[in-house]
C-alpha positions in Angstrom: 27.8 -32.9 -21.3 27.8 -30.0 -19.5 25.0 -27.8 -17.5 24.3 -24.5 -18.1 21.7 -22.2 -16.2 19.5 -19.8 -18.2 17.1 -17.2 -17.4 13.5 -18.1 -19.0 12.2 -14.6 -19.5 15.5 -12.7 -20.2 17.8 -12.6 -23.1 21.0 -15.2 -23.0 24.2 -15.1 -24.2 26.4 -18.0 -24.8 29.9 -17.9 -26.1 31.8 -21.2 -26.9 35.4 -21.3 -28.2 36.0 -23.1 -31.7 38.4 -24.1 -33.6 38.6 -25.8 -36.8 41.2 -27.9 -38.4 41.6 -28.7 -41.7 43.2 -29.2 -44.8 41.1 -27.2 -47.3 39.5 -23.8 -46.9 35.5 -24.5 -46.3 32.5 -22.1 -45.5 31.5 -22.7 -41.7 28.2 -22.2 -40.0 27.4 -22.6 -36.7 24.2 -23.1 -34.7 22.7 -24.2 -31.3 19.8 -26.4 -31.0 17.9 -26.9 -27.7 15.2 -29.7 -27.8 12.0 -29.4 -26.1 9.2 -31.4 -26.3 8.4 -32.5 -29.6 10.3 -29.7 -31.7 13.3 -28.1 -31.5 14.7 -24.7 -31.3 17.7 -23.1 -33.1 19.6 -20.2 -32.6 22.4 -19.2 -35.2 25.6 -18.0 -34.0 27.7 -15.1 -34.9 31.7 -15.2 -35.5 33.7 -13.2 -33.0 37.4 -12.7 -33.0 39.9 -15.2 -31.6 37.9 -18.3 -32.8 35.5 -17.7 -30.2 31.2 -17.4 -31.4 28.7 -16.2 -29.7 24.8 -17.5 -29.7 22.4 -14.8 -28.4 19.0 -16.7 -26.9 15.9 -14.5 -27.1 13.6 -14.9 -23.7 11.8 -17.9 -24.4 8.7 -17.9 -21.6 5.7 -17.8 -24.2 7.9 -21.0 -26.2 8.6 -23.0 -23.7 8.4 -23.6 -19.7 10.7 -24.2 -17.0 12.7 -27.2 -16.7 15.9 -28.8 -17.7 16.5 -29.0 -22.0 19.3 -30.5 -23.6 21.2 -28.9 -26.5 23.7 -29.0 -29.3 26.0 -26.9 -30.6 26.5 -28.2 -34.6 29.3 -27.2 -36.8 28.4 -27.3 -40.3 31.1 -27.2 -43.0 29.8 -28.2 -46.4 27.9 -31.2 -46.4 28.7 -32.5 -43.2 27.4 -31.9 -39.3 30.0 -31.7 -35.8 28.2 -31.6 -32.5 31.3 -31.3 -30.6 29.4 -30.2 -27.7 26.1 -31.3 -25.6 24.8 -29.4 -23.2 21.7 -29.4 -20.3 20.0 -26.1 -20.1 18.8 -25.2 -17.1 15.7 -22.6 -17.9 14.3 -20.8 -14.9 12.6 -17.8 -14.4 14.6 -14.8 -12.8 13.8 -13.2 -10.1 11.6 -10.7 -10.2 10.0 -7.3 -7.9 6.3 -6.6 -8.4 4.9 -3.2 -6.6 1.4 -2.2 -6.4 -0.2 1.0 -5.7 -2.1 0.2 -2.3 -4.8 3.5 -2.0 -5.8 4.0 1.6 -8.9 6.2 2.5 -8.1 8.7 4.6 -11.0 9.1 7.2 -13.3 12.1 5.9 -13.5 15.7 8.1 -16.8 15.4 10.8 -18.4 18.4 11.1 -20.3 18.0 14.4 -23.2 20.9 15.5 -24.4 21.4 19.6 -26.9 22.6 20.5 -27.6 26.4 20.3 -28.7 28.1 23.5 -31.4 30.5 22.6 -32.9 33.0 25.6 -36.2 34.8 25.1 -36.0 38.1 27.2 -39.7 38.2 27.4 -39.9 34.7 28.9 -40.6 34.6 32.4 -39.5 32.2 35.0 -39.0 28.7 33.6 -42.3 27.1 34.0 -41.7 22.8 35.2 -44.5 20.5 35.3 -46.3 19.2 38.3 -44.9 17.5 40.9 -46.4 14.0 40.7 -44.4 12.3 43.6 -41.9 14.7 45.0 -40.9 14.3 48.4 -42.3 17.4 50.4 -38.7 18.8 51.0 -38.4 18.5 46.9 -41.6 20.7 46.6 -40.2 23.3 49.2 -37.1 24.1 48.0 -38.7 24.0 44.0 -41.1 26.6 45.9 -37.8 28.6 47.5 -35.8 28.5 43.9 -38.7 30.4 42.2 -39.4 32.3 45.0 -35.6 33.3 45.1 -36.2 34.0 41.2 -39.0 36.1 42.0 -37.3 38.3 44.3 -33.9 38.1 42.4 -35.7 39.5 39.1 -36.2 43.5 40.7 -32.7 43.3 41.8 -30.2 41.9 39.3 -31.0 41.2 35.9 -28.2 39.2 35.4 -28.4 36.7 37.7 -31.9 36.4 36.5 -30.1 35.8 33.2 -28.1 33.0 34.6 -30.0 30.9 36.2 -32.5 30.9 33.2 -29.4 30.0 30.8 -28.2 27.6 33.1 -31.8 25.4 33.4 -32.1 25.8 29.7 -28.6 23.9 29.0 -29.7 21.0 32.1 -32.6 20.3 29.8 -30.8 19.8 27.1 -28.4 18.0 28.9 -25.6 20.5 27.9 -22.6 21.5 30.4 -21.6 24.2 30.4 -18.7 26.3 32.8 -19.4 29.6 34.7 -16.9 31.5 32.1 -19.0 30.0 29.3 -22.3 31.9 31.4 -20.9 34.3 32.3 -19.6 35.2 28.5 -23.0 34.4 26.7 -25.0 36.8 29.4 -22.1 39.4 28.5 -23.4 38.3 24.6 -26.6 38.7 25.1 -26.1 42.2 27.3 -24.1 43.3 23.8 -27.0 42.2 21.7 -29.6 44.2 23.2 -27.8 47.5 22.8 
């Protein structure tokens, strides 16, 4: 007996070497049977050159599962059957690569707004509620900055225009760099024309 290994889901070829001896011509058929449980399976075989035949074996996965199944080779010649050889068949499944398509979202675009600074030129010095609990030194120099405003306003407009900017974005808890002032006064100078 000999032991073979065959792939469960792929097609098989076996080729055995046969010869026959004999006194009279006779019609010869060949065939190989593999037994599985409770029926068996057969699989003519085809005549090739040099005494040799060949037994093709379809893939047998929806027949049949994996495991170890012995087999015969039979030689028929007129009324009578050969088996001159038994074999074990080794069915396994081959090896095989599965890929999948693995979709990743890619994080969507953020559009994020700030805050626009908007100056009223007809608005006049930025008006701050009463001092509950200020410290008297608090109250002074609150006094001396709007007092310095005051003043300030008849001389340069622009400073005026700073400062009122720059209290505006501290309420709104918005920094912003001397540059980015001094830019939106120079916008705001433009606008007016």
């Amino acid at each position: 007996m000999q032991d073979i290994s065959l792939d469960l889901d792929k097609e098989n070829e076996l080729v055995f070497k046969l010869s026959v001896e004999g006194t009279k011509p006779a019609k010869v058929k060949n065939r190989l049977l593999i037994e599985a449980d409770g029926f068996s399976l057969g699989f003519d075989a085809t005549s090739m050159s040099d005494g040799e035949i060949a037994v093709v074996i379809p893939p047998l996965e929806n027949m049949i599962s994996e495991g170890i199944y012995s087999g015969t080779l039979e030689v028929i010649i007129d009324d009578k059957v050969f088996t001159p050889i038994e074999i074990q068949a080794d069915f396994k499944k081959s090896i095989s690569v599965v890929a999948e398509v693995v979709t990743r979202r890619r994080k969507e675009t953020t559009v994020s707004v700030s805050p626009v600074i908007s100056v009223n030129k007809r608005e006049a010095v930025e008006r701050r509620p009463a001092p509950t609990s200020r410290p008297k030194t608090a109250n002074r120099i609150l006094e001396s900055e709007v007092e310095t405003s005051r003043k300030s306003r008849r001389r340069d407009p622009d400073r005026i225009l700073e400062m009122k900017l720059k209290r505006m974005a501290e309420k709104k808890n918005i920094n912003i760099s001397d540059k980015q002032l001094a830019e939106l006064v120079d916008e705001i100078k433009r606008t007016k024309k």
